[in-house]
N, C-alpha and C positions, 0 to 999 in steps of 0.2 A: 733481529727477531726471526723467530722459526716459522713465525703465523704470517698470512698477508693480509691482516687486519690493523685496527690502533693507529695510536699519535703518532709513531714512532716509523710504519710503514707509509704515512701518509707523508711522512718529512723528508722521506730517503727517495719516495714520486717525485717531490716535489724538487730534489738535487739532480735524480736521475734525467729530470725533466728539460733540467738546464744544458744538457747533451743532446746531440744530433740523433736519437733511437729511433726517432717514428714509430712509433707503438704505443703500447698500452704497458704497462708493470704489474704483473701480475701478483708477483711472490717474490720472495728475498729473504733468504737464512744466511745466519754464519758461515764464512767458506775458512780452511783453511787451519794450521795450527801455528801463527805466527803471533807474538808477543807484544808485539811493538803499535802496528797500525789494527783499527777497528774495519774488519774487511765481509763482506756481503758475497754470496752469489744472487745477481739479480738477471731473475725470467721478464722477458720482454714479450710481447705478442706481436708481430709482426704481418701481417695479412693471416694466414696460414700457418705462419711458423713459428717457433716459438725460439727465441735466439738471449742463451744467455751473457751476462756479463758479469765482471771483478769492478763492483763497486767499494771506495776507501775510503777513508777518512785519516787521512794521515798525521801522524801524532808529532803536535809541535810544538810538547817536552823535549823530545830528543831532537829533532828537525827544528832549529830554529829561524832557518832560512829557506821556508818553504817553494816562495817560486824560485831562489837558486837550487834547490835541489829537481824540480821539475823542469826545469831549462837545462840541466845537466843531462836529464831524462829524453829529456824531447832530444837532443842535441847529438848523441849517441844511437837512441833507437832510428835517427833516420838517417844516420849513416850508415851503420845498418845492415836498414832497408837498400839505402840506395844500391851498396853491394851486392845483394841479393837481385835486386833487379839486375844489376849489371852482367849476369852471369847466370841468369835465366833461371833462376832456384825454382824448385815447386814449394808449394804450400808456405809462401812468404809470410801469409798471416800466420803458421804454428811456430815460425822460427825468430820471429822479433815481437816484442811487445808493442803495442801502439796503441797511444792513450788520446782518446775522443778530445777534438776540441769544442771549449765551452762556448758561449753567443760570443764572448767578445776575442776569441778566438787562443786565449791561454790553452794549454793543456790538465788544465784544474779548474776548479771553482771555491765560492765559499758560502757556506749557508748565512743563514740570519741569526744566528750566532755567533758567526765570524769563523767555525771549522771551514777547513780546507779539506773539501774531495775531488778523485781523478777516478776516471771511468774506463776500464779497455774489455774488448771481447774477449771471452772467457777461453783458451785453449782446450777445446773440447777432444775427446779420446786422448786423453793424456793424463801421467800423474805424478806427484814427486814421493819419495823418502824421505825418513827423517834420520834413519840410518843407512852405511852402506850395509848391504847384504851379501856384497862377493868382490874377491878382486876383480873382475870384469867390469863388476860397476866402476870400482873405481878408476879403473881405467876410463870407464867412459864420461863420466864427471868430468876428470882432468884436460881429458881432452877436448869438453865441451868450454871449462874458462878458459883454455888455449887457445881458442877458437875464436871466442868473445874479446879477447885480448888482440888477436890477428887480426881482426875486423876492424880494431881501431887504432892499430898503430899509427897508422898514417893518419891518426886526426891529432893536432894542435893540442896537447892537453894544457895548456894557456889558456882556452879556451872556455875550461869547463874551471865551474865555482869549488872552490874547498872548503867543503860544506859543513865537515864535521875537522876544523882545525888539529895537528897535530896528531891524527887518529890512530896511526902507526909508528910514532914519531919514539924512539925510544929514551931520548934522553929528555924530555918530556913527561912520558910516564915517570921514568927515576925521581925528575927532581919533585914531580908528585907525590911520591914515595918519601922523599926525604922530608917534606913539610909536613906529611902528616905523621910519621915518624918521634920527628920532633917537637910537636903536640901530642901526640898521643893521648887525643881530649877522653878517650874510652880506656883506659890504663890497659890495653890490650898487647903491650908490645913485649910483654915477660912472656905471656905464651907461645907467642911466638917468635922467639930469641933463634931458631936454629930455621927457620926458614927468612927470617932477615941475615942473618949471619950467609945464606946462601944466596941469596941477591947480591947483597954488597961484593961478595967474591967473584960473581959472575957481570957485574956494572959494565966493562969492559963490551960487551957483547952489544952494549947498545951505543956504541960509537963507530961501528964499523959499517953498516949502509950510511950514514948521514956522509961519513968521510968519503967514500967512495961515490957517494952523488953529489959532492963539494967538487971532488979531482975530476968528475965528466967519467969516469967507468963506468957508470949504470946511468941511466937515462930517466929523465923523468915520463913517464907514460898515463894511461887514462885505465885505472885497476878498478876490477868490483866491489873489492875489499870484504867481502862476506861472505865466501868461497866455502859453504857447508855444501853437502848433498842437499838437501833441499831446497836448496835455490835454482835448481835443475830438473825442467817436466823431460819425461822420459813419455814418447810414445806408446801405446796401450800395446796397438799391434806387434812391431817390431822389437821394442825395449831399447832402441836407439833414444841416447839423446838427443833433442831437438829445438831447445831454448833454455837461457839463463835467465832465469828472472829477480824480482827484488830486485833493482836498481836504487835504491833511496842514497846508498852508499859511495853511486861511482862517481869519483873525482880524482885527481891527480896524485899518481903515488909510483911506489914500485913494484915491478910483475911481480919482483920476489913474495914480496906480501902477499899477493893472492898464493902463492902456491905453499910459501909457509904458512899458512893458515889450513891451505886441505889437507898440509902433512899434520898439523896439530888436531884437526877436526880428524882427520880417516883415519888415521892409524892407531891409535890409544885403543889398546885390548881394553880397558875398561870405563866407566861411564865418568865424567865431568868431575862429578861432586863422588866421587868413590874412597869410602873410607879407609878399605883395606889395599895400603898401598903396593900388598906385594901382587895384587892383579893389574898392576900398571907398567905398560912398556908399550912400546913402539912397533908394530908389528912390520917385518922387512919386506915381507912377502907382497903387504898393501902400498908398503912407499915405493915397491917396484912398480907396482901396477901403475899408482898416482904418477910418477917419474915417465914412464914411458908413455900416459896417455896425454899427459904434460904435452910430452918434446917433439911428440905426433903430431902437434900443429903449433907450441909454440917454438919449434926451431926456427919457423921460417920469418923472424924476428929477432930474438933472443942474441946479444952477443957474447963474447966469450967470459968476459966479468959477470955477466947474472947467470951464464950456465956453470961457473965455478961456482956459483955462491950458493946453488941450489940446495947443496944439505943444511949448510950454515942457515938456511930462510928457515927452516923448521923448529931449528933451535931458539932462533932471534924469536919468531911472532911466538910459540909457545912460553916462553923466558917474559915477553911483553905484556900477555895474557894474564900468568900466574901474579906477576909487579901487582897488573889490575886489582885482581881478586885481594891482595893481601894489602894494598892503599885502603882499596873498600871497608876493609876488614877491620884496620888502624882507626877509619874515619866515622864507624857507628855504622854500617851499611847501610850508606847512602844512595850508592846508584843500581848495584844487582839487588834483584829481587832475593828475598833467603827463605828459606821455608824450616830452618832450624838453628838453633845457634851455633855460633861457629860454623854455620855454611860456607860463606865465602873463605873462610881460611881452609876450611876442608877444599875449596876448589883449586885456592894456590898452592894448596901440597901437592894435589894431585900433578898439574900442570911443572911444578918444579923436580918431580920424581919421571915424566916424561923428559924433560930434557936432561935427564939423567941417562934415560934408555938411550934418547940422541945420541949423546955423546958417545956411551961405550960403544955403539955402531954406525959411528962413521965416517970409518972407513970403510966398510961394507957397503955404508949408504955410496961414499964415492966412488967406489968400483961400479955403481950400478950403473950411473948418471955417466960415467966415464964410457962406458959400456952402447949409451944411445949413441 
C-alpha cells in the first residue's frame, strides 16, 4: 500500500508489531523492484525519529522451506557479523543484513493467514542497479560476492539447508529437458528443432563440475547463487559497494556458480529476452572487469581447479539457464513469467547465442584470468 490507511496497513502494524520496533508505524509503501517476495518500506516513529524498515512477506511458491531458508539466513548473516566485529569494521549495520527476531525468538513470523514475514532495518543512503552501468561497476560487484564468499569460507556448508534442491545442478536440468522433450504435451518441439539440436550437442558441458566435485577438485562451499547487480547496495556517497543482499538463495553450491552467473548476467551487450540475435555477445572488456574484481578478494580462497574453470563457469551457468528457458518453453510456460508468445524460447536463443560469443573467446577470456 502507498497510503498509511486501510485493512491492509492495519495488518502489516499488526506483523510489524510482532518485532522488537518500539514505535508507532506510521507509513509503508512498496520498496523495491523484485519479482519474487511482496516487499514494504516501513516508517517507524521512534521518540523523535523516524527509523525505517524492509518489511516481507516471503513467497512460499518458490520457497517451500521457509524456516530452512531463514536459518540459512540467520546462519551466514552472523557469521558475518561476527567477522566484522572481529576486525573492528565501521558501519557493521550497512555491511551485513540483520533480520529482527520475532517474540518467540525466530528470525520471521507468520500472520493469521499463515504468510511468513521477516523484518530488518532499512540500509539508508544507499542504492542498487538493475543494470551495470561501467566496467568499474562491475568490477565492484565482483568484488563485492568475492567478498561475500571470503566471509564464509571458513563456515561448514553442511551446515546450511539446500533449499532450492538441484538449483545449478546440470544434469538435472538436462534430464528435465529430456522428459519434457519427450512429451512435448504443447507440440512445440518442431519450432524449435535447431536450438534442441544445440543443447543435445553441447550436453557434455553439464557433466564437468558434478565430476570434478565427485574427484574433491573443487569444494563444496556456501554460494549466493543470485549474483545480479542488484543484489548489491552501493553507497550514495562514495559508490563503493557495501552489502550483498537477497539471501533467499544461499545454500551449498559452487563459487564457480556464483561467478558464472555474473559473467552470464554482466556481460550480454544485449537484453534477456532480445529478439535480434545479432546484438548478442559477450562483452571482453566487462568479463575483464567481473574477472579481476572477482580475484580481488576471491583468491584468498579460490584453488587452482575453480581458478582454471573460471571461463568454462560462464559458459556452464549461461548453457543451464538457456536448458531452463527452452524446458519452460517445451512444458506450456509453467514456471517464468512470459509476457508474449514464444518468450521463453526467445530467452533460450538469446542465452545459447551468448555461449556461442563464450566460446569463440575463450581464449582471450583465459589470457585474462591467467593474467590475475
Amino acid at each position: 500500500m502507498s497510503h498509511t490507511t486501510g485493512r491492509y496497513f492495519e495488518a502489516l502494524r499488526q506483523v510489524v508489531g510482532q518485532f522488537p520496533v518500539f514505535g508507532e508505524v506510521i507509513h509503508a509503501q512498496p520498496y523495491g523492484t523484485g519479482h519474487i517476495n511482496e516487499t514494504y518500506a516501513v516508517t517507524v516513529e521512534q521518540g523523535r525519529a523516524k527509523i525505517r524498515y524492509i518489511l516481507q512477506r516471503i513467497n512460499e511458491n518458490v520457497f517451500r522451506d521457509i524456516p530452512a531458508v531463514q536459518e540459512n539466513i540467520g546462519r551466514v548473516t552472523e557469521h558475518i557479523r561476527e567477522k566484522l566485529l572481529a576486525t573492528r569494521a565501521s558501519d557493521i549495520s550497512g555491511r551485513v543484513l540483520r533480520f529482527l527476531p520475532a517474540a518467540d525468538g525466530r528470525n520471521y513470523t507468520q500472520d493469521q493467514d499463515g504468510g511468513y514475514w521477516r523484518l530488518c532495518p532499512l540500509i539508508e543512503r544507499s542504492r542498487t542497479f538493475d543494470i551495470l552501468e561501467s566496467a568499474q561497476q562491475a568490477e565492484l560487484v565482483a568484488k563485492a560476492f568475492g567478498h561475500f564468499q571470503l566471509q564464509l569460507a571458513d563456515l561448514d556448508a553442511s551446515l546450511l539447508h539446500e533449499t532450492i534442491p538441484n538449483f545449478h545442478d546440470g544434469p538435472s536440468r538436462m534430464a528435465a529437458f529430456r522428459v519434457a522433450l519427450e512429451l512435448d504435451a504443447h507440440n512445440r518441439a518442431a519450432e524449435c528443432a535447431e536450438e534442441i539440436a544445440f543443447l543435445l550437442e553441447h550436453a557434455w558441458v553439464f557433466d564437468v563440475f558434478p565430476k570434478a566435485l565427485a574427484e574433491g577438485r573443487v569444494p563444496l562451499r556456501i554460494t549466493h547463487n543470485d549474483t545480479k547487480v542488484n543484489n548489491v547496495m552501493f553507497d550514495d556517497e562514495s559508490g563503493q559497494a557495501i552489502c550483498v543482499i537477497d539471501l533467499d538463495t544461499v545454500m551449498p553450491g559452487l563459487a564457480l556458480y556464483d561467478f558464472g552467473d555474473m559473467v552470464r548476467t554482466g556481460t550480454n551487450t544485449a537484453a534477456e529476452d532480445e529478439r535480434d540475435l545479432r546484438r548478442v555477445s559477450m562483452d571482453i572488456a566487462l568479463f575483464e572487469a567481473l574477472a579481476r574484481g572477482y580475484w580481488a578478494t576471491a583468491c584468498g580462497f579460490l584453488n587452482r581447479a575453480e581458478r582454471d574453470h573460471l571461463v568454462f563457469a560462464g559458459k556452464m551457468l549461461t548453457l543451464i539457464i538457456g536448458t531452463r528457458f527452452l524446458t519452460d518453453h517445451l512444458n506450456g510456460d509453467t514456471y517464468f513469467r512470459i509476457h508474449r508468445p514464444g518468450h521463453n524460447l526467445d530467452r533460450c536463443r538469446t542465452q545459447f547465442r551468448l555461449v556461442e560469443s563464450i566460446t569463440r573467446q575463450e581464449e582471450a577470456m583465459a589470457a585474462i584470468v591467467e593474467s590475475l
